[in-house]
N, C-alpha and C positions, 0 to 999 in steps of 0.2 A: 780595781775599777778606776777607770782614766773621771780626773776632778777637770775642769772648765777652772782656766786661770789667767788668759786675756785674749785681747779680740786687736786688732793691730787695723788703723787706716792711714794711708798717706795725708800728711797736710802740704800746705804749701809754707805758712806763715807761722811758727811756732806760740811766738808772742800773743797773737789773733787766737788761737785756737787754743790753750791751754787758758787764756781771759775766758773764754765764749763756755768752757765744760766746767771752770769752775763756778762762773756766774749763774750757769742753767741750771748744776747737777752736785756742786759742790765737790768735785772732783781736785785733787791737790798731787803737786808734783811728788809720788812717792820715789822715783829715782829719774834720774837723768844720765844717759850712757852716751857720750861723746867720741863720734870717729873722724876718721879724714874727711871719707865724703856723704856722710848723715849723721845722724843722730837722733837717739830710742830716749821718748818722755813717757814714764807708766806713771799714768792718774790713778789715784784709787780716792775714797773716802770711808768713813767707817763705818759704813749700812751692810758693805758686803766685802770680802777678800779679791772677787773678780777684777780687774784692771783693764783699762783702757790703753794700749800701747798705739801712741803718736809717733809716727817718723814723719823726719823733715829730710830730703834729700838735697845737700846741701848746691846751692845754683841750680837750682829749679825755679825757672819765673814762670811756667803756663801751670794753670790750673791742671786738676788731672778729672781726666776722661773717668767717670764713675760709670759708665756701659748701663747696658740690658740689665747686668748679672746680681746686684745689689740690691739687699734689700733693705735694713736696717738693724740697728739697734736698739735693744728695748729697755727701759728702766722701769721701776714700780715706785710709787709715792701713797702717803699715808692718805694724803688729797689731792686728788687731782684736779678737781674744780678750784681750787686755791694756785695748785702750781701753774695753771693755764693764765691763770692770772695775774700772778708774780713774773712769771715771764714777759705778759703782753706789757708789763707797767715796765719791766726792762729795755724793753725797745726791741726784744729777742724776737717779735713776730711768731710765735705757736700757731698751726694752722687749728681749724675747728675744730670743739669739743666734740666726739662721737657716743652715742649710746650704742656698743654694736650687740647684736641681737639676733638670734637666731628662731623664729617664733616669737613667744611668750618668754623665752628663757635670755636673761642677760648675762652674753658673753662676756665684754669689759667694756668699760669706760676709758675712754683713749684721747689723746691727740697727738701730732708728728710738731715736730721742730727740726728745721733744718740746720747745721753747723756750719762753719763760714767757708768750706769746703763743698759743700753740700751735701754731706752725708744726712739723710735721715735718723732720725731718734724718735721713738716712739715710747710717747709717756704714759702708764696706766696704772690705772687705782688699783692701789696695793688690795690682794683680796683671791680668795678662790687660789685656782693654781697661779695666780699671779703675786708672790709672796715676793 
């Protein structure tokens, strides 16, 4: 059975973005792999084995084109009415808390953070199949 063991996005600004995922998500440089013309940074922290891999392609000044085809990243937290808040008192900007809901029945408690890239992150209360 194939395990889920990281998810890879282009940055632009190394420095910027390995600040911005540990400040939000507590994420920490678990290796750094250095080439001629980029260079692989895998965040982890110890909530879960899965990893975040950062490439920085080296002399790249435009931002990158994130398309149609993206959609996000998701992390779960023990609170999420706390982490929305923690973040806002950051200066991170969290968009709004959501109650999402299907009927009567609540799906999750969520909100998006965008990364200095603009990747989306979607944060939700740890719970249900969101463990």
């Amino acid at each position: 059975m194939a395990k889920a063991i990281h998810s890879m996005i282009r940055v632009l600004e190394e420095a910027r973005s390995v600040a911005f995922y540990e400040s939000a998500f507590g994420l920490k440089v678990a290796d750094r792999l250095d080439f001629d013309s980029f260079t692989l940074i895998y965040l982890s922290n110890p909530e879960s084995s899965f990893e975040l891999e950062l490439t920085v392609n080296k002399g790249r000044t435009e931002p990158y084109n994130l398309g149609d085809g993206y959609g996000h990243l998701a992390v779960s937290v023990e609170d999420v009415e706390a982490e929305h808040a923690r973040l806002t008192e950051a200066g991170l900007a969290p968009r709004r808390l959501v109650d999402f809901r299907n009927g009567d029945v609540s799906v999750a408690k969520f909100f998006f953070i965008a990364d200095p890239d603009g990747y989306q992150i979607e944060v939700l209360q740890r719970g249900g199949r969101f463990l």
